[in-house]
N, C-alpha and C positions, 0 to 999 in steps of 0.2 A: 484617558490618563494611564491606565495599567498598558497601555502600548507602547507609548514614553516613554514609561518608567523601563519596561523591559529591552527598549530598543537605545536607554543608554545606558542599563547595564551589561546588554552584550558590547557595546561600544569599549566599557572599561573594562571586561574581561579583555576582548580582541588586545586593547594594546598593552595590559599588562603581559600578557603572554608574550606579544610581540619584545617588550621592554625586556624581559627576564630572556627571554631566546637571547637579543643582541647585545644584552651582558653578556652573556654565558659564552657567544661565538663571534660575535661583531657583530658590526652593522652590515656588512660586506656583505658576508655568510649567511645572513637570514635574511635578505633581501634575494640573495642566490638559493634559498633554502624555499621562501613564499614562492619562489619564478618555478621551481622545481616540483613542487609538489602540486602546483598549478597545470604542467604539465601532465605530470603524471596522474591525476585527476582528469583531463582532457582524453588522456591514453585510454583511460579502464571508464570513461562515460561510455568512448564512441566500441570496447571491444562488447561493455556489459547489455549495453543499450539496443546492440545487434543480438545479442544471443536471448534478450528478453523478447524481443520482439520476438525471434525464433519461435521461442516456446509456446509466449501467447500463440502463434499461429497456429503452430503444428496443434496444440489443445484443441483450438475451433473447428479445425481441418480434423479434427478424430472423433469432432460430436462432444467431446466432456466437457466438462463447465473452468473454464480458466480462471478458478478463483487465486490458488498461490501464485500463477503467473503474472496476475492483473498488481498483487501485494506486491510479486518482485519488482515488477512494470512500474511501478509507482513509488518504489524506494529507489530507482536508479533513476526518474525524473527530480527525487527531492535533492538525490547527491549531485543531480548535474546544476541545481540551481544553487546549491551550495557551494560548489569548486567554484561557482561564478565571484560570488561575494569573497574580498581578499581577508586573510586572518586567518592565525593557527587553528584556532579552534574550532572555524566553520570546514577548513580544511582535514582535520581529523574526523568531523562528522559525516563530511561527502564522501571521506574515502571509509567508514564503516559502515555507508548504504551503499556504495559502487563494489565490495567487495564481496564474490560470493558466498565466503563462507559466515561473514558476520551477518550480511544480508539476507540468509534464512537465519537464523537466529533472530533477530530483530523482528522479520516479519514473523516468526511464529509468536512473538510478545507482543506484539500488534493487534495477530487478530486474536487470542488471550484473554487480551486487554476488552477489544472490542464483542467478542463474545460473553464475557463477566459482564458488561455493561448493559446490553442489547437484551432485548425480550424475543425470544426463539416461540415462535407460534407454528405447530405443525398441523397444516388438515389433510386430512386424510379421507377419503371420497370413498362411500361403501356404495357398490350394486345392490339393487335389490331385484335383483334378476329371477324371475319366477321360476316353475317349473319347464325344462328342456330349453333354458337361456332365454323364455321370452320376458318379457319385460311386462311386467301388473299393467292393466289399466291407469293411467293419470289425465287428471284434468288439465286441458292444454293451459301453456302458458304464455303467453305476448312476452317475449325478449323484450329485457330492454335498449333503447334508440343506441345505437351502436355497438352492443353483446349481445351472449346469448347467457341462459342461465342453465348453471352447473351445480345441481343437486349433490347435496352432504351435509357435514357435518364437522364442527368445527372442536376439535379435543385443545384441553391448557395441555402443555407443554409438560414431559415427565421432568421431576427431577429426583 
């Protein structure tokens, strides 16, 4: 029911916008204005979409963890499934995740967002490395069926 309900209020946002545009300019004009911005939508999926990929690569290819790449990677898949759908307002939305400078902005509020939400658990693995780095006697241990086991200890989270 709450899917419904939201998928026909986007429905009466889209054409009220649409309404109030071709008051405002014609019908002519915002039909040349949706074809336009569809393009140019199309434009900045296929320049942004390349240069995300770029980055994620070049990350992976340097060893470091592509976490802001993958956030950007995934804000220019949500703007390419948005330019899909026709209407002002999904139109303004794909072109503020296709765009790079609003598209970091947005993903730094994302993960923000998802960081406040999220419970951060850090472990942190101590040696107990004896004297001249050898390692204390331990009593052996049967890994379990498909690992091995990695002695530590497990700290809450500072805040």
């Amino acid at each position: 029911m709450p899917v419904l309900l939201g998928l026909v209020l986007y429905v009466v946002i889209e054409v009220a916008a649409a309404v109030a545009v071709a008051s405002w300019i014609g019908i002519g004009w915002t039909l040349l204005a949706l074809l336009g911005l569809s393009l140019l939508g199309a434009f900045l999926l296929r320049r942004e979409g390349v240069r995300a990929w770029r980055t994620f690569s070049a990350a992976v290819a340097e060893g470091r963890p592509p976490g802001r790449e993958v956030v950007s990677g995934m804000l220019v898949l949500l703007g390419a499934l948005l330019i899909i759908v026709p209407g002002f307002v999904t139109d303004l939305l794909a072109l503020l995740c296709l765009l790079p400078f609003s598209r970091r902005l947005i993903g730094r509020v994302l993960v923000g967002w998802a960081l406040s939400r999220g419970r951060a658990t850090v472990v942190r693995v101590r040696s107990s490395r004896g004297p001249a780095g050898t390692m204390p006697p331990t009593p052996p241990r049967t890994p379990p069926p498909g690992g091995r086991v990695i002695e530590g200890e497990i700290e809450p989270p500072r805040e």
